[in-house]
C-alpha positions as CSV (number, residue, x, y, z in Angstrom):
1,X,107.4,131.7,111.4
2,X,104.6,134.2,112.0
3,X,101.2,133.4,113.3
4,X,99.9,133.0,109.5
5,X,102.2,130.9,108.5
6,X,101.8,128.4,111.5
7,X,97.7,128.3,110.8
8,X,98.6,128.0,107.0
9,X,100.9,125.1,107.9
10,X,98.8,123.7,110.4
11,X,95.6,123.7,108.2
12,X,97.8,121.8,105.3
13,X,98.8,119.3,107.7
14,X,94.8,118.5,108.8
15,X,94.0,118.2,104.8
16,X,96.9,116.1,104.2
17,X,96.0,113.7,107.0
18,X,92.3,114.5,106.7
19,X,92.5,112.9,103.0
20,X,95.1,110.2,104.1
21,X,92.4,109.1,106.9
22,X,89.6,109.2,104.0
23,X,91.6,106.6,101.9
24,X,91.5,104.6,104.5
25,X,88.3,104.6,105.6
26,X,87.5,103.7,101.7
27,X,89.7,101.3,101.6
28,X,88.5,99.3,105.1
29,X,85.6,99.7,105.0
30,X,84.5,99.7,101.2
31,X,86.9,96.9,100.1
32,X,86.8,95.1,103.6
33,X,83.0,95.7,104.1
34,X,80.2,97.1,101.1
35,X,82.7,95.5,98.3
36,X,83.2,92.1,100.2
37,X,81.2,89.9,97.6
38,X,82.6,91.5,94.5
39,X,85.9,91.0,95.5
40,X,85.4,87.6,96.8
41,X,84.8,86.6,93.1
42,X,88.7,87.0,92.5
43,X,91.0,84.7,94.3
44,X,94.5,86.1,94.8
45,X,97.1,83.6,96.7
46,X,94.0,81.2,97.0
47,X,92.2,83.6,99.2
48,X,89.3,85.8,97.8
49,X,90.5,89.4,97.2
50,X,87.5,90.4,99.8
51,X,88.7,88.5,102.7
52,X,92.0,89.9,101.9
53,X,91.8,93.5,102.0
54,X,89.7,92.8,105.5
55,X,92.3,91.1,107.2
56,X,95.8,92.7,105.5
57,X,95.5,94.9,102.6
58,X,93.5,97.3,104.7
59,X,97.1,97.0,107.5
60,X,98.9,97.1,104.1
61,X,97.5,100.4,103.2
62,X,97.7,102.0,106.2
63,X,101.6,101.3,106.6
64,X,101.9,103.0,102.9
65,X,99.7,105.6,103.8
66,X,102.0,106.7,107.1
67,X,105.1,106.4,104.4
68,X,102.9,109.2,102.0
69,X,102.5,111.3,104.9
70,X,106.2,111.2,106.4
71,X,107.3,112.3,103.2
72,X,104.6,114.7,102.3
73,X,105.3,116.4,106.1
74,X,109.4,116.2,105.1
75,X,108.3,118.7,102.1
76,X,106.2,120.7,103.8
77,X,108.4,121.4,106.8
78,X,111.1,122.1,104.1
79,X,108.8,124.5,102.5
80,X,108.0,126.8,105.7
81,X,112.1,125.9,107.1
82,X,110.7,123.5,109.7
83,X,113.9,121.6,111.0
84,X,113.3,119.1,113.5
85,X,116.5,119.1,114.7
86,X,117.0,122.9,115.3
87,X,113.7,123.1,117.2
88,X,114.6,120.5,119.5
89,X,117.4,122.1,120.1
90,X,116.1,125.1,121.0
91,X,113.5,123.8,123.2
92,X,115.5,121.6,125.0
């Protein structure tokens, strides 16, 4: 892989994560935090929605938000021939 490549790939990888860190901030702090009253007005499980995105759908969406970029990063090392195998490997 040539030096364009590697900043092409490398500046995909900061937007990927970039907009998966943005989703999360959203998500904690708007549904956990500005939203709280809102979504306290809907009881799910017998707890208000509010109180739980603060204390788990906020963890919740995190976890599914490192699953998006695992696969995300699996196609995007496909797409420039990244193997992770071959460059450990190499550098070992």
């Amino acid at each position: 892989m040539d030096q364009r490549q590697r900043q092409e790939y490398w500046r995909k990888n900061l937007r990927l994560m970039a907009s998966l860190l943005a989703v999360w901030a959203i998500v904690s702090f708007g549904a956990g935090i500005l939203f709280v009253e809102p979504l306290n007005n809907v009881v799910v499980a017998g707890f208000p929605l509010g109180f739980w995105f603060a204390q788990q759908g906020s963890i919740l969406v995190f976890v599914a938000l490192i699953a998006i970029y695992v696969v995300r990063m699996d196609k995007l090392d496909a797409e420039y021939g990244i193997d992770e195998y071959e460059q450990e490997v190499h550098h070992s």
